[in-house]
C-alpha positions in Angstrom: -17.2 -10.6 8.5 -20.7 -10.1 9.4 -22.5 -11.2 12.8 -26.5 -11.6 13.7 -27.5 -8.2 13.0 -26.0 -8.4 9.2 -27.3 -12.2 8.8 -30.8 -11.7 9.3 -30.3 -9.4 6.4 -29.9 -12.5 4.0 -33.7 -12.9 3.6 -33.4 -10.1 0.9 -31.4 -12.7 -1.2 -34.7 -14.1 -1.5 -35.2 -11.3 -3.8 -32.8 -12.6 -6.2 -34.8 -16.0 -6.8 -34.6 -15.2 -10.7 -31.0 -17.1 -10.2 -32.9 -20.3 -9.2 -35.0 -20.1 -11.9 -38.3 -21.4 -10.0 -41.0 -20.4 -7.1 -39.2 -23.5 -5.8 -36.0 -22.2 -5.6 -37.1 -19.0 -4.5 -38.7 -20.7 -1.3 -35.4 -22.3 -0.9 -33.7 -19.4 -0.5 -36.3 -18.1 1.9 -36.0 -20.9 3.8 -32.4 -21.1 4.1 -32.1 -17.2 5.0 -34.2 -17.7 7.7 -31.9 -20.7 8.9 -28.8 -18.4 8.7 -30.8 -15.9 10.8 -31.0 -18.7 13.7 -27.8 -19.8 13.9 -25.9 -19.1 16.6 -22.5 -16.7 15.8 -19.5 -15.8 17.0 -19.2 -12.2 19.1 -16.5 -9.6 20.1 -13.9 -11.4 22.5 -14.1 -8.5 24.9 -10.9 -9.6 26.8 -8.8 -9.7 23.2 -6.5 -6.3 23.6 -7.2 -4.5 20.7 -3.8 -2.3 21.5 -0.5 -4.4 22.1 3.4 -3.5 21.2 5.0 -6.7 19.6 9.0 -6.4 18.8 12.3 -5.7 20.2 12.8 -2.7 22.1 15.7 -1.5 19.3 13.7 -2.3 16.2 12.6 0.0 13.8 9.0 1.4 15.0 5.7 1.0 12.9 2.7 2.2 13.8 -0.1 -0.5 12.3 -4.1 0.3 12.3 -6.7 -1.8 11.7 -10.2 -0.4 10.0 -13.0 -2.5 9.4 -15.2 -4.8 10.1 -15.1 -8.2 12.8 -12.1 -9.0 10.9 -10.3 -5.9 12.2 -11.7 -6.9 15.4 -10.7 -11.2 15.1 -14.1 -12.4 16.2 -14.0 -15.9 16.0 -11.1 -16.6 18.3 -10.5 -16.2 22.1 -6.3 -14.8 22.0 -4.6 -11.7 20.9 -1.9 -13.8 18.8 -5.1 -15.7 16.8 -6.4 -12.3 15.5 -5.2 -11.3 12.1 -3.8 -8.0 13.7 -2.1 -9.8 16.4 -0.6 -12.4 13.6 0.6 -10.0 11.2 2.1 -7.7 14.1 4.3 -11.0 14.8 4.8 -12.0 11.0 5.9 -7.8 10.8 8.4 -8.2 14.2 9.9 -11.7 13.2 10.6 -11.0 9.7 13.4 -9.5 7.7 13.0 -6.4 8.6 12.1 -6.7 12.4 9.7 -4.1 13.1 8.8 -2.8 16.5 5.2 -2.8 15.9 2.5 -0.5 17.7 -0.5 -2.5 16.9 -4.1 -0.7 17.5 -7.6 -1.3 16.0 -10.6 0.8 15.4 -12.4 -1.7 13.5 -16.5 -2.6 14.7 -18.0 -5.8 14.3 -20.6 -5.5 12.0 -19.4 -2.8 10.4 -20.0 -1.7 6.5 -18.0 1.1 4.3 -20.7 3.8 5.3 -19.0 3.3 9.1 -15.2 4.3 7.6 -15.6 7.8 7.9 -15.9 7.3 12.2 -13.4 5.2 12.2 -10.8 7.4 10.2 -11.7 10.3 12.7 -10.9 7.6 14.9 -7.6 6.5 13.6 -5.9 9.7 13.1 -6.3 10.9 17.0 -2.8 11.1 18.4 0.7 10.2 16.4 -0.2 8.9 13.1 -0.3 5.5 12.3 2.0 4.8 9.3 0.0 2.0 8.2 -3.6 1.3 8.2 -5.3 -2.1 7.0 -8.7 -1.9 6.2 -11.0 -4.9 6.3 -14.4 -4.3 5.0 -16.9 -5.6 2.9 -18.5 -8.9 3.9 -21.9 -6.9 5.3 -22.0 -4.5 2.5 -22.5 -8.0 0.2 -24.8 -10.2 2.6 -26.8 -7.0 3.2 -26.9 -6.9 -1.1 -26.0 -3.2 -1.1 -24.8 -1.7 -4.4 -21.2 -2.7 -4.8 -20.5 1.4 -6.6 -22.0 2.9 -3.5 -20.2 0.8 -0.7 -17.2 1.4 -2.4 -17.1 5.1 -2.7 -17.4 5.0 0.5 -14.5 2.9 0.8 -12.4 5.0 -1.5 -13.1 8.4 0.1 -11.7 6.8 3.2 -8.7 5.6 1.5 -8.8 9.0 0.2 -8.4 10.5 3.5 -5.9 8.6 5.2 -3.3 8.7 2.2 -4.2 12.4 2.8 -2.8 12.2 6.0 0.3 10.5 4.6 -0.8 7.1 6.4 -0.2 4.1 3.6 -3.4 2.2 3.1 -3.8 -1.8 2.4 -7.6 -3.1 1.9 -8.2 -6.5 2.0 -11.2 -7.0 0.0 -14.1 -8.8 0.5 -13.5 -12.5 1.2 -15.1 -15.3 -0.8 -18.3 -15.6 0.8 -19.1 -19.0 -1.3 -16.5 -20.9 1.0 -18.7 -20.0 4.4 -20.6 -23.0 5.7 -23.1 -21.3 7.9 -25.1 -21.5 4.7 -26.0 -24.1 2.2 -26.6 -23.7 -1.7 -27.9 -22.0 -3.2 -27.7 -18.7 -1.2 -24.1 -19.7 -0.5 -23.9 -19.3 -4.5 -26.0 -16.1 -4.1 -23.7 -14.8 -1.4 -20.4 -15.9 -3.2 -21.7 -14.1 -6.2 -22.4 -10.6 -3.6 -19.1 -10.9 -2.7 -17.0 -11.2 -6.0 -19.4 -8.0 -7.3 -18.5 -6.0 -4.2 -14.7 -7.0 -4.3 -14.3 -5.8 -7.8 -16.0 -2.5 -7.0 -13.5 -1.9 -4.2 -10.7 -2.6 -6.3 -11.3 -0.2 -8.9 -12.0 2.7 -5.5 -9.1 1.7 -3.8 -6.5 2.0 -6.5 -8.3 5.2 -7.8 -7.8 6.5 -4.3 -3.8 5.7 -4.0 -4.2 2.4 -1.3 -3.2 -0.6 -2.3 -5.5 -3.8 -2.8 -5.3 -7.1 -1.5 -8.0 -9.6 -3.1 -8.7 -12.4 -0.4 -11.3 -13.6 -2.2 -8.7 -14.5 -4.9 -6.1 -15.2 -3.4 -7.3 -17.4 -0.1 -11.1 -18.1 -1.3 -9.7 -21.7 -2.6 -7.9 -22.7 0.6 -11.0 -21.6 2.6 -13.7 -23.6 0.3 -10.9 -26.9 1.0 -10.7 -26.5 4.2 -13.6 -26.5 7.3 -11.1 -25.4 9.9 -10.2 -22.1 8.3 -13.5 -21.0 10.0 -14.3 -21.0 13.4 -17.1 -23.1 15.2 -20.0 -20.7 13.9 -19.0 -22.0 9.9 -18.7 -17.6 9.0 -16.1 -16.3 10.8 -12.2 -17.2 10.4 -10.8 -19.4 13.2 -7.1 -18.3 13.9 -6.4 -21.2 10.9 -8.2 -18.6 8.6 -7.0 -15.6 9.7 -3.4 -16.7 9.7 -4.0 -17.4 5.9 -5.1 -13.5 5.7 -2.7 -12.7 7.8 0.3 -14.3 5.0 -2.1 -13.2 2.2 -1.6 -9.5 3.8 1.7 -9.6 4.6 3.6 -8.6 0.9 1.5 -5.7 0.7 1.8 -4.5 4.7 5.4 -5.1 4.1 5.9 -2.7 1.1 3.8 -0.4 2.8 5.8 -0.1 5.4 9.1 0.3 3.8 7.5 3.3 2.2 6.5 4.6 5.1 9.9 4.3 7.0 11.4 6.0 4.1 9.4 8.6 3.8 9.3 9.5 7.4 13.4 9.3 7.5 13.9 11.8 4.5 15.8 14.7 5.3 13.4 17.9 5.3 14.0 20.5 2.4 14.4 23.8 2.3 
């Protein structure tokens, strides 16, 4: 998700005060941006390893890179195994297929899809990764950008790394409404950002061959129930939250790297 720089980029949902109806509600919203823009937030664990091998020796390898935002990054918590990467690597090694997973991240807190181009580049130095997860999307909607735009970035990234034969799985943007760094009604406003943007990256992932996860959908619910999927800052996950990504994630990661294993096992031709 986001940190301070992308927060004090809420004031411009003071922009949308038509939604509150009133100059009251408008000054609401104002008010409450600012709020967000004081509140102390979570930053980049600089000790976390953001390169680790989890597995046995004699499982099959995978290769598994993350793209994105803080998310890719697992701001919010203090230990490689709380991160979403460092849970899914363990999720990938224990399961039924017991993967030898080569775990690396190029994600940047902060980041929004017009950073994805750097961090393919990025991504594809050295042996391939087979598959990348990209997490993006949460400061493209608090900063209100146009959901078509930030997602064609998006897309021409996917674009790029299916290019390079690297299977692609983009979890969309989460469901800003369930944060509690915010109160109504620019948690509503913000919750509203985020659904737009998520359905804009659907429609440029698929079109682009990757794969879509909706965590919006599919773990806004168990986010809005409960306070300790986020972290002490009431934005970011806490290892709780990622986790739940992290099992949201997992089907898709999974498939992805079936096909990868596949593909890279076929005999050549010719």
């Amino acid at each position: 998700m986001s940190e301070r720089n992308e927060v004090a980029r809420w004031g411009r949902a003071a922009a949308l005060s038509l939604l509150a109806g009133t100059v009251g509600g408008a000054a609401v919203l104002a008010g409450q941006a600012i709020a967000a823009r004081s509140r102390e937030y979570a930053q980049p664990e600089l000790g976390l390893v953001l390169r680790a091998t989890v597995g046995r020796a004699d499982a099959p390898p995978l290769r598994l890179v993350l793209l994105g935002d803080s998310s890719a990054l697992g701001v919010g918590v203090d230990r490689f195994e709380e991160t979403i990467g460092g849970q899914l690597a363990n999720l990938l090694a224990e399961g039924p297929h017991g993967r030898r997973v080569h775990l690396s991240s190029v994600g940047v807190s902060g980041s929004r899809a017009t950073d994805l181009a750097t961090q393919v580049a990025r991504a594809l130095l050295g042996e391939r990764p087979d598959v990348a997860v990209v997490l993006i999307g949460a400061n493209d909607a608090t900063a209100l950008s146009r959901p078509g735009d930030a997602a064609a970035y998006l897309g021409s990234a996917v674009r790029r790394l299916r290019e390079a034969h690297v299977e692609v799985v983009v979890g969309t943007c989460p469901d800003l409404g369930a944060v509690r760094a915010v109160a109504a009604p620019l948690r509503q406003v913000l919750g509203w950002s985020g659904r737009r943007m998520a359905r804009a990256q659907t429609a440029a992932v698929l079109d682009a061959g990757g794969t879509v996860v909706d965590l919006g959908a599919e773990t806004g619910p168990v986010f809005r129930a409960d306070a300790g999927t986020l972290c002490r800052d009431g934005f970011h996950p806490s290892a709780d939250g990622y986790r739940v990504w992290a099992h949201a994630l997992l089907p898709a990661v999974e498939a992805a790297a079936t096909v990868a294993f596949r593909h890279h096992r076929r005999p050549p031709t010719g």
